[in-house]
C-alpha positions in Angstrom: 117.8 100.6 120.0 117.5 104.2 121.3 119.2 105.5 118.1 116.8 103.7 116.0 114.3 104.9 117.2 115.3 108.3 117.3 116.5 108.3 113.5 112.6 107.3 112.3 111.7 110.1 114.9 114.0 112.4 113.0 112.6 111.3 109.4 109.0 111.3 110.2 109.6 115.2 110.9 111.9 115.8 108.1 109.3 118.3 106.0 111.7 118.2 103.0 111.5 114.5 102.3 107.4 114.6 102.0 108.0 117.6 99.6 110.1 115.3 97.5 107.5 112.8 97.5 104.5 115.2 96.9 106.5 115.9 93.6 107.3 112.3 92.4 103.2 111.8 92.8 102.6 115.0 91.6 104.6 114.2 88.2 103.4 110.4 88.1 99.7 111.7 88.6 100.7 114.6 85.6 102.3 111.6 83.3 98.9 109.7 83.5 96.7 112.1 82.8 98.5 113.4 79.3 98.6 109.5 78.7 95.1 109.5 79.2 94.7 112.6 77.6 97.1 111.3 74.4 95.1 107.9 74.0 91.7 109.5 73.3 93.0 112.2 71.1 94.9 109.5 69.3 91.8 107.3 69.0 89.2 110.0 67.8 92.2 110.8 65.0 92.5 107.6 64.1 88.5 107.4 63.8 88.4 110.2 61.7 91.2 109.5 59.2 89.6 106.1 58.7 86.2 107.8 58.0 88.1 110.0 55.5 89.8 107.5 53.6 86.4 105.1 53.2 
């Protein structure tokens, strides 16, 4: 039980494995926002070509 409880000791100070996981939610917050971004541009083009064509 000791050694159990020394391993999550050791990985709640591991610095390198929260600088992993600042980078996957770093990315997954990047992948959102240039879907967000990708949406509106794609609905204000498709707004405008319809416009065009009537």
């Amino acid at each position: 039980m000791d050694k159990f409880i020394s391993n999550i000791k050791s990985f709640a100070k591991d610095e390198e494995g929260l600088t992993v996981v600042e980078y996957v939610i770093g990315a997954a917050l990047l992948v959102a926002a240039i879907g967000v971004i990708f949406t509106n541009l794609g609905t204000k083009l498709q707004n405008k070509l319809e416009t065009a064509i009537s």
